[in-house]
C-alpha positions in Angstrom: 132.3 57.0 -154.3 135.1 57.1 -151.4 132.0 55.9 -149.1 131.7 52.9 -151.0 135.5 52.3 -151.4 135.7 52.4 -147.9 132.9 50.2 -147.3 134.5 47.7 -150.1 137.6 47.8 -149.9 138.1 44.4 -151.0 136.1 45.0 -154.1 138.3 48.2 -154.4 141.7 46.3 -154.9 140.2 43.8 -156.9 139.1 46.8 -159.3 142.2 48.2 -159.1 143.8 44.6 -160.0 142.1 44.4 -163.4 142.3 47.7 -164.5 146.1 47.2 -163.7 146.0 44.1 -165.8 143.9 46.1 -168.7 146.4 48.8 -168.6 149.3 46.4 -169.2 147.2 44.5 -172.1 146.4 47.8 -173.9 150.0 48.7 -173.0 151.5 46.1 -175.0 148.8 46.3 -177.9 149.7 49.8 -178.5 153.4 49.0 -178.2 153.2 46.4 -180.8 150.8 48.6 -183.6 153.2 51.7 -182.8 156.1 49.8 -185.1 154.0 49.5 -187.5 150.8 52.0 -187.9 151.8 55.0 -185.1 154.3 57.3 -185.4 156.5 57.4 -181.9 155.9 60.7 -179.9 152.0 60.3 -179.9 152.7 57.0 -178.3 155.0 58.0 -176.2 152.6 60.5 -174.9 149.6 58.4 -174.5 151.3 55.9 -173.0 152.7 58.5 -170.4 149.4 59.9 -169.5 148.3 56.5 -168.9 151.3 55.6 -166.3 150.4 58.5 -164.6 146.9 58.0 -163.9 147.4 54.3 -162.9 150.1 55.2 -161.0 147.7 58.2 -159.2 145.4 55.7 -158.9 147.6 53.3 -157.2 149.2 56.0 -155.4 146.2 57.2 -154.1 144.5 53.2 -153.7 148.1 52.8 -151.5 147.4 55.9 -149.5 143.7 55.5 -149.1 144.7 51.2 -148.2 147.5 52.9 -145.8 144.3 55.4 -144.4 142.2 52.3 -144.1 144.5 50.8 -142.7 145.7 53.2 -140.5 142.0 54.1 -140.1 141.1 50.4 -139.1 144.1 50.2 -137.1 142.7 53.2 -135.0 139.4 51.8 -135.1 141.2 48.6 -134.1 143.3 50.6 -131.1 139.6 52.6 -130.7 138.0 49.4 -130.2 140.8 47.6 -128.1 140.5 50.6 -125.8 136.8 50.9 -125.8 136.8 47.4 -125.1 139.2 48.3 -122.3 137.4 50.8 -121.3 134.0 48.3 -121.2 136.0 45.8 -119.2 137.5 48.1 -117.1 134.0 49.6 -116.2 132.9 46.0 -116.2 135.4 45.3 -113.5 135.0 48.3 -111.6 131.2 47.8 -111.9 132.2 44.3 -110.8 134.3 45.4 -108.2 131.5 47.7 -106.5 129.0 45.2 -107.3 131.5 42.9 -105.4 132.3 45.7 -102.7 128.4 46.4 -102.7 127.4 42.9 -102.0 130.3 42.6 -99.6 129.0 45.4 -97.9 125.5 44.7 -97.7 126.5 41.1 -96.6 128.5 42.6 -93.9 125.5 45.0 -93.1 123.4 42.3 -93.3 125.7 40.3 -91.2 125.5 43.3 -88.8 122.0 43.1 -89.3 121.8 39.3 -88.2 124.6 40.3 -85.4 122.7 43.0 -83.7 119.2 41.3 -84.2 121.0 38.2 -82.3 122.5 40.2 -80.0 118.9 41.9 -79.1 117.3 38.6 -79.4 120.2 38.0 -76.7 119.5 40.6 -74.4 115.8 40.3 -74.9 116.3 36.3 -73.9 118.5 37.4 -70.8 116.6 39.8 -70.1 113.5 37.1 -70.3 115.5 34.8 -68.2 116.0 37.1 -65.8 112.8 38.2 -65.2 111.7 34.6 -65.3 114.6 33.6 -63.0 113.6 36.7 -60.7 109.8 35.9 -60.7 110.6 32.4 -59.6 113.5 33.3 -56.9 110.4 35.4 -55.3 108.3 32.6 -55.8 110.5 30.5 -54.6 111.3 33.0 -51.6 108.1 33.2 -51.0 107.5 29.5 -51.0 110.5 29.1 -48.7 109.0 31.8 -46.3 105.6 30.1 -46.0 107.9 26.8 -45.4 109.2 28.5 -42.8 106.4 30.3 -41.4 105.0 26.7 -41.0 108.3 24.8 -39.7 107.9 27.4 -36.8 104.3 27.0 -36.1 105.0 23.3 -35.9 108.2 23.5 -33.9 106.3 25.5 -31.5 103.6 23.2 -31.5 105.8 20.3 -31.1 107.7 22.3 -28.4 104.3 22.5 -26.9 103.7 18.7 -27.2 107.0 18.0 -26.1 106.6 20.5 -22.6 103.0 18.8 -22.7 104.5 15.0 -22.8 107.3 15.9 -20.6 104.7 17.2 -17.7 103.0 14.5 -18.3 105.6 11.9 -17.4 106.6 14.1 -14.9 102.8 13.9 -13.7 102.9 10.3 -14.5 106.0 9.7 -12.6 105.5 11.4 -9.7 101.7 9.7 -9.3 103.7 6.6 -10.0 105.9 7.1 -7.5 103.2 7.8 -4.8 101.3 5.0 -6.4 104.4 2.9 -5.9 105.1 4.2 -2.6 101.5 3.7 -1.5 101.7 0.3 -2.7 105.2 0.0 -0.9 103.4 1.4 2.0 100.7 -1.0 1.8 102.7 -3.9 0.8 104.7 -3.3 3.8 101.3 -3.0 5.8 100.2 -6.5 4.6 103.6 -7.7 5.2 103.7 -6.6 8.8 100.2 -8.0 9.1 101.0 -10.8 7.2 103.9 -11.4 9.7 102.2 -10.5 12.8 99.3 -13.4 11.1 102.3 -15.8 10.3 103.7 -15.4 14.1 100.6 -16.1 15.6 100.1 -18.7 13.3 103.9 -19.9 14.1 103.3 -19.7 17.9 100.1 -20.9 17.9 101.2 -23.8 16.1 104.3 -24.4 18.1 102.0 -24.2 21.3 99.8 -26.9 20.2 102.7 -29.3 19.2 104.5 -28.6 22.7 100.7 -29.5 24.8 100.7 -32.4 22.9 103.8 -33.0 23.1 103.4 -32.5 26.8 100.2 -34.9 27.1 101.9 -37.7 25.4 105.1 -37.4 28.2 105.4 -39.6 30.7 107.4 -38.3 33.6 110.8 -40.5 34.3 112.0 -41.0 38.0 114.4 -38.6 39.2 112.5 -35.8 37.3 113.5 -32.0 38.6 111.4 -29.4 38.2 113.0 -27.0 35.9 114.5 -29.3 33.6 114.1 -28.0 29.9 115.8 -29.7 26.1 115.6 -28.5 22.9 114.1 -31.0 20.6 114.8 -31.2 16.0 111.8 -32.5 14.4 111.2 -33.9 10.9 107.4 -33.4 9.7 106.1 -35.0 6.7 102.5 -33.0 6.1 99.2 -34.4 5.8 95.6 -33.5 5.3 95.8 -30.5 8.0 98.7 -32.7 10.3 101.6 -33.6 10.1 103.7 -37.4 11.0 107.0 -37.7 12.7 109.6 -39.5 10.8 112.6 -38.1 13.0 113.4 -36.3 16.7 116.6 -35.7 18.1 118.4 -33.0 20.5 119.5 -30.2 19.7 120.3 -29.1 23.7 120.2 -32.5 26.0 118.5 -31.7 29.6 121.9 -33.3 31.0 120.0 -36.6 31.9 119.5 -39.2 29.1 116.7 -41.0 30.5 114.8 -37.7 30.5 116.5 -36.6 26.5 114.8 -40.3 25.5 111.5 -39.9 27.4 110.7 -36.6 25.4 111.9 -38.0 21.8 109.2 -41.1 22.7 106.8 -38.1 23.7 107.4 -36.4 20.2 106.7 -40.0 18.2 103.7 -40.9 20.4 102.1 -37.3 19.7 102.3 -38.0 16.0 100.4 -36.8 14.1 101.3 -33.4 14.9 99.3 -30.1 14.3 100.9 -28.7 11.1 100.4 -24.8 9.6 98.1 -24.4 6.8 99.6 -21.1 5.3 101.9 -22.1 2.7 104.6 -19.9 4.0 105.3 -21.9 7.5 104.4 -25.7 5.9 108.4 -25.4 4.5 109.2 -24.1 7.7 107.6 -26.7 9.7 109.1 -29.7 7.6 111.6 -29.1 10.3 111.0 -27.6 13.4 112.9 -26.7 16.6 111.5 -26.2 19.6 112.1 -26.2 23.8 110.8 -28.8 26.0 109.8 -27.4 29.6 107.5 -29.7 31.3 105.2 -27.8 34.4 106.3 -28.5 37.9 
């Protein structure tokens, strides 16, 4: 019975309400036949017992209210503080959930740190043996490079001795070369000139006989007498006309001076030099008059 009032409660009070209600009906029904059919003190006592027991009943449906009450106020302050409890377990399991994932993050961030940091060292490390492999390729390279830049300097230093004796060599055989030419050059010369003087005197030797043969002797003539006579050639085939004569050094006697400039007209043509070097020279020659006694 008390487990069902305290699962109704509401259904309890409502009970209680009408029975309060019947009691006050039955109340006033037994108040209103008692002046007329009952006689006073068995009323009285009836109706005394009755107040009692409702009043029990209330008593009792006020204190068991008050214990529900009180009962579903602990239940409440029970439930508040279980439900405290739950969300204070909640937040701490939230917390070290939170302070769990914050820590794995950071241990996975550690994680990631110290894998980049090998990845890193594993990359310099990489480089540098990369880096390294190539300096001593590179070194290497560089030493072959050099091995050959010193093969070819000495052989250019070779080429260069080689060139240099050979001008050396060249100059000094053209230097002989040039002095044997000089040498023979100055052979020919002298020859040339000795040729040229014979040529000169030869020449000069022919224009003075026939000079000589064309003279005609002027009274008063001394032996001894000499002039030196300018003549003005124009060449020819092999000769050579006069076109002028005049002294140079007069024999002191003018009838002789003029005899020996008609002597130089009537030998014209004159013999004339056939080597190019003397026909200048004989455009204009000098020479002494000195007839035979």
């Amino acid at each position: 019975m008390l487990n069902i009032l305290r699962n109704n409660p509401q259904a309890f009070v409502f009970a209680l309400v009408v029975h309060l209600l019947l009691i006050a009906a039955l109340s006033f029904n037994v108040d209103w036949n008692s002046k007329h059919k009952l006689s006073g003190p068995q009323v009285n006592v009836i109706q005394a017992v009755m107040i009692d027991e409702s009043k029990i009943k209330a008593e009792e449906r006020k204190k068991k209210l008050q214990q529900d009450k009180q009962r579903k106020a602990e239940q409440d302050k029970k439930r508040k503080k279980a439900d405290a409890e739950k969300k204070r377990k909640q937040a701490e399991l939230k917390k070290k959930k939170a302070a769990e994932k914050k820590r794995k993050a950071e241990q996975e961030k550690k994680r990631k740190a110290e894998a980049k940091r090998k990845k890193t060292e594993a990359d310099k490390k990489r480089k540098q043996a990369e880096l390294k492999k190539k300096q001593e390729v590179e070194k290497k390279r560089l030493a072959e490079l050099e091995k050959k830049r010193k093969v070819e300097t000495e052989r250019l230093q070779k080429l260069e001795e080689q060139r240099k004796a050979d001008e050396q060599r060249r100059a000094e055989e053209e230097m002989i070369r040039q002095q044997q030419m000089a040498e023979e050059q100055a052979a020919m010369n002298a020859v040339r000139q000795r040729a040229l003087m014979d040529e000169r005197g030869r020449i000069i030797g022919k224009i003075q006989q026939r000079v000589s043969s064309k003279w005609a002797r002027p009274s008063g003539w001394r032996a001894g007498t000499s002039c030196t006579v300018s003549v003005r050639l124009v060449p020819g085939a092999g000769t050579a006309q006069v076109i002028d004569a005049r002294m140079i050094k007069s024999c002191g006697n003018p009838l002789f001076d003029r005899s020996v400039e008609n002597a130089v007209f009537s030998a014209s043509p004159l013999p004339f030099p056939t080597s190019p070097e003397l026909m200048n020279e004989f455009r204009e020659i000098t020479f002494d008059f000195r007839p035979e006694d």
